[in-house]
C-alpha positions in Angstrom: 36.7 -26.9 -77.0 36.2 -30.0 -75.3 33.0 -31.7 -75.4 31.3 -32.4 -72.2 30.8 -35.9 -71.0 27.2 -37.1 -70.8 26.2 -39.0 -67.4 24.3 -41.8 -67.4 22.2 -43.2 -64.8 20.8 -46.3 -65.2 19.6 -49.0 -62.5 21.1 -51.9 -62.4 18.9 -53.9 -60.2 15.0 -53.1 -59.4 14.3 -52.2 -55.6 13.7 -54.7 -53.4 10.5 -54.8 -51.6 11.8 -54.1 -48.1 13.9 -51.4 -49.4 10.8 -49.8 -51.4 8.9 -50.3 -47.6 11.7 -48.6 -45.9 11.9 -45.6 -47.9 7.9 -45.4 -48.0 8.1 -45.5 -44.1 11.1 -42.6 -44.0 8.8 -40.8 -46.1 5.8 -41.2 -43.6 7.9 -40.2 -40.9 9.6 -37.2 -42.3 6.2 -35.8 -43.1 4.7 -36.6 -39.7 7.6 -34.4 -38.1 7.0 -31.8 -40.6 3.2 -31.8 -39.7 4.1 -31.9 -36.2 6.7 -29.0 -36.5 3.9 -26.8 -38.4 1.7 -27.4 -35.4 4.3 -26.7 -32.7 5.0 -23.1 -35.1 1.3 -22.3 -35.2 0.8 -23.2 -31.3 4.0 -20.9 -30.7 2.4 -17.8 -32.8 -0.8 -18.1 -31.6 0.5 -18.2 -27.6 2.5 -14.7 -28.7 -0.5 -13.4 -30.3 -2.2 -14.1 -26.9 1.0 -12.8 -24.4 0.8 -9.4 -26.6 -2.7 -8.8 -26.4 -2.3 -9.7 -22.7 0.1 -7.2 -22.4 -1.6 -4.8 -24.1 -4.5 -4.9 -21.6 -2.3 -5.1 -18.9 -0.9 -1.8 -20.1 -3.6 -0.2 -20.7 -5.1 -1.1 -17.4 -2.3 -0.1 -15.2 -2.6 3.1 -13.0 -0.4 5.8 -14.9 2.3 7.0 -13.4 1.8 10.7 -11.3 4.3 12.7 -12.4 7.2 13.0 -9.1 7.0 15.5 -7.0 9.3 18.7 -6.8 11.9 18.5 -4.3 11.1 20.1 -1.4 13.2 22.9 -0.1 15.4 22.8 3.0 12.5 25.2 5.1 9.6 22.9 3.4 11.7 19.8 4.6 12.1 21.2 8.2 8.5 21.8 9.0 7.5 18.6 7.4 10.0 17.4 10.1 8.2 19.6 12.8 5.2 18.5 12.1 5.7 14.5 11.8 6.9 15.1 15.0 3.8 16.6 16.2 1.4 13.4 14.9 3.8 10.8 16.7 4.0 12.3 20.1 2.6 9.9 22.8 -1.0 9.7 22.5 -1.3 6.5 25.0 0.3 8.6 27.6 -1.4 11.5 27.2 -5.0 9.5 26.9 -3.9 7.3 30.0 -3.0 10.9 31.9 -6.4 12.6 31.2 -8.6 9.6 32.0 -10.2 9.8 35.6 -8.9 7.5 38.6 -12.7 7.7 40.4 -15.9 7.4 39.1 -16.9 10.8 40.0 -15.6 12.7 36.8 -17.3 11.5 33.4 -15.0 12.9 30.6 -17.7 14.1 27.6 -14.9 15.1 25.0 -11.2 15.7 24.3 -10.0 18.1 21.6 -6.0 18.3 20.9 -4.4 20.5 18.1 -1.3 18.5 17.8 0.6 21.4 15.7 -0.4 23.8 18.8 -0.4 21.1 21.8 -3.8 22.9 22.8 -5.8 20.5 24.9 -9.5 21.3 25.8 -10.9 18.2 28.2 -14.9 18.4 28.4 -16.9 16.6 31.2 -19.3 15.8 34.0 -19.2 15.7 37.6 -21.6 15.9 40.8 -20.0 19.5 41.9 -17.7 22.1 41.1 -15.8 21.2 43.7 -14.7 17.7 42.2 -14.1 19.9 38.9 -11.5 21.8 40.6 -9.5 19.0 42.3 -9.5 17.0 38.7 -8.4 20.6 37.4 -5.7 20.4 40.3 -4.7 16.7 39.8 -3.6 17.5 36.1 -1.9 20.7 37.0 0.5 18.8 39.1 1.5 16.6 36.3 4.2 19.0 35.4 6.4 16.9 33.4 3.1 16.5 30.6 0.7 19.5 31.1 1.1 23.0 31.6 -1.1 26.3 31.8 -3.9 24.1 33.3 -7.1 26.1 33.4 -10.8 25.2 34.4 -12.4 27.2 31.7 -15.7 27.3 32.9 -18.8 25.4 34.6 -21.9 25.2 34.0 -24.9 24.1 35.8 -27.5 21.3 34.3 -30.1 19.0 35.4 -27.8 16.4 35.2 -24.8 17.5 37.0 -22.3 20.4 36.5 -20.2 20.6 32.6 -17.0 21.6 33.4 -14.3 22.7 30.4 -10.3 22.2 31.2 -7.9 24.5 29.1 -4.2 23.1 28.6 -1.1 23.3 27.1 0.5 19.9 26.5 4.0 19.1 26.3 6.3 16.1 25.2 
């Protein structure tokens, strides 16, 4: 077997000062941008760190989810469909319809079943008689109200209470 051969270094000329400078400056550099790059590294765990825990209490303090609803079934989804209809029928109209055109009728209350159409209009006047022709002023409005009825009248110190029965339609 063959020997190895043995390598040798040896300097052949000392380092020059501004080479020796050079190398001490590389040296400060390189371990500046390591420094730097360990800061950057422990800037970048510590903003995770902070983004989970924010997310954690951002989880933990949004609503939780309801669980969905069964589908409805094809009756279910009908009278849902009914009824919707029910809540958005005119309401100006009917409002604008039942208000008084003289001063001589003071409506007290208005009650309206929506589902049923019922209407029961409560109010004031000076006399039966102007009861009965606001009773016959909403029966004639055909086309909006039907089955109008004066329910009844009663006498007070302050005037007679009158109460209108009706069926509303749309």
């Amino acid at each position: 077997m063959k020997p190895l051969p043995q390598l040798q270094w040896t300097l052949v000329r000392r380092l020059s000062r501004l080479l020796l400078a050079l190398l001490v400056v590389g040296a400060i550099v390189v371990g500046g941008l390591l420094y730097w790059k360990n800061r950057l590294d422990t800037e970048l765990a510590r903003r995770g760190q902070q983004l989970a825990q924010i997310q954690e209490l951002a989880a933990r303090m949004a609503p939780r989810r309801k669980p969905p609803l069964p589908a409805l079934s094809p009756a279910a989804a009908q009278q849902l469909g009914r009824q919707m209809a029910l809540l958005n029928r005119d309401w100006t109209r009917l409002s604008g319809l039942l208000a008084p055109h003289d001063h001589a009728v003071r409506l007290l209350g208005m009650d309206v079943d929506p589902a049923t159409g019922a209407v029961r209009i409560s109010g004031r006047v000076d006399s039966a008689t102007v009861a009965n022709t606001y009773a016959q002023a909403l029966s004639k409005r055909a086309d909006v109200l039907r089955q109008v009825r004066l329910l009844g009248l009663e006498r007070h110190a302050d005037g007679v209470r009158f109460e209108i029965g009706a069926q509303w339609i749309d």
